[in-house]
C-alpha positions in Angstrom: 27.3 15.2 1.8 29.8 18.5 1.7 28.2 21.7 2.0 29.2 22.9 -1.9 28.3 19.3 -3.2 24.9 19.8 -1.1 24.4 23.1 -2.9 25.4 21.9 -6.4 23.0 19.3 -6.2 20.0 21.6 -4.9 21.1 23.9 -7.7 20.4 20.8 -9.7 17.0 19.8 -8.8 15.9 23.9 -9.2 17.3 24.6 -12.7 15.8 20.9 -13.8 12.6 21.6 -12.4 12.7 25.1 -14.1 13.5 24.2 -17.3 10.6 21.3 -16.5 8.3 24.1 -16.1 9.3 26.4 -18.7 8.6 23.3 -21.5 11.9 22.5 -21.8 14.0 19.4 -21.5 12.1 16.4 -22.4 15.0 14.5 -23.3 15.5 14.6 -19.6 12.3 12.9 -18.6 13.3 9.4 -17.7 11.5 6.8 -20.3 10.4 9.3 -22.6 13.6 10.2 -24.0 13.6 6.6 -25.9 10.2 5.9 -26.1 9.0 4.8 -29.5 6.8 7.1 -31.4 3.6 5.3 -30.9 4.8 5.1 -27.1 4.8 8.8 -26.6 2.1 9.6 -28.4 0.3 8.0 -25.2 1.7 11.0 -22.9 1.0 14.6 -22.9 4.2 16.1 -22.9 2.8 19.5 -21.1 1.5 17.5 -18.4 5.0 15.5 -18.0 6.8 18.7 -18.0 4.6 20.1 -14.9 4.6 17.1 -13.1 8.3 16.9 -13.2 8.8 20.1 -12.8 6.9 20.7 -9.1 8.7 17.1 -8.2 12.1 18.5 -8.7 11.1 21.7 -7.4 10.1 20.1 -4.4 13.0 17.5 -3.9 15.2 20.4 -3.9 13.7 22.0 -1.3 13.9 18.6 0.9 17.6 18.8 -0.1 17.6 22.5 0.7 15.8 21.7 4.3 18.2 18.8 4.8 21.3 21.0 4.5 20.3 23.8 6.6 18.9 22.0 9.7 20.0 19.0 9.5 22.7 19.1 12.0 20.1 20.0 14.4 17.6 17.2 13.6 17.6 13.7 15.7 17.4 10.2 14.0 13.6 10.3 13.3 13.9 13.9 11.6 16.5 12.4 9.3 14.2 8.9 8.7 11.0 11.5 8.2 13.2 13.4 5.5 14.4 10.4 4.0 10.4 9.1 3.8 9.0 12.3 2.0 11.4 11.9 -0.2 10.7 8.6 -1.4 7.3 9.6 -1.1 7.9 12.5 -3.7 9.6 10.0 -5.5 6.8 7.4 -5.9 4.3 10.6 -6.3 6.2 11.7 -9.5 6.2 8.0 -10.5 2.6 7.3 -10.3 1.1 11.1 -11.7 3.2 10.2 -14.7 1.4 7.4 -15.3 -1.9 8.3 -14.4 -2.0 11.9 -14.7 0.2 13.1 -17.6 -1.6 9.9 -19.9 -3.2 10.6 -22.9 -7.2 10.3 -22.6 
C-alpha cells in the first residue's frame, strides 16, 4: 500500500470512527442500515455508535502503526499486526451482538 493511499485510508477509519462517536452515521453501520423496523428496534443505536466508533478508532491506529514502522518490522511483526486486526475485527463483530442488544 502507497504512502498517500495508506494515509487516505487511516484518515478514513478516524473521521468514521468520529462521526461514530459523535452519534452520527448510522446508515454506515453495516446491517443496520437495511434492517427492518422491528429488526432495529432490537439494537441500541448509542451503543452501536460507541462500539463502532472505538473499533474504527482503533483499526486506524493499527493502519497508522503499520505505515510508520512497518518497514522495520520482520515477518512475525507483520503476521501479529495482521492478527490484532482481525481480532479487532471479530471484537466489533461480537460486542454488536452482545453488547449494543436491546435488554
Amino acid at each position: 500500500m502507497g504512502n498517500t493511499t495508506g494515509w487516505l485510508v487511516v484518515g478514513l477509519f478516524f473521521i468514521t470512527g468520529i462521526l461514530f462517536l459523535s452519534r452520527h452515521g448510522w446508515q454506515l453501520i453495516a446491517g443496520y442500515n437495511m434492517a427492518s423496523e422491528e429488526k432495529k428496534a432490537q439494537y441500541d443505536l448509542d451503543r452501536l455508535y460507541v462500539a463502532n466508533g472505538i473499533g474504527m478508532l482503533v483499526l486506524g491506529a493499527f493502519i497508522l502503526l503499520s505505515l510508520l514502522f512497518s518497514d522495520h518490522w520482520s515477518l512475525m511483526g507483520n503476521i501479529l499486526f495482521v492478527a490484532t486486526s482481525l481480532l479487532t475485527i471479530v471484537g466489533i463483530i461480537i460486542i454488536n451482538g452482545t453488547w449494543c442488544v436491546k435488554k
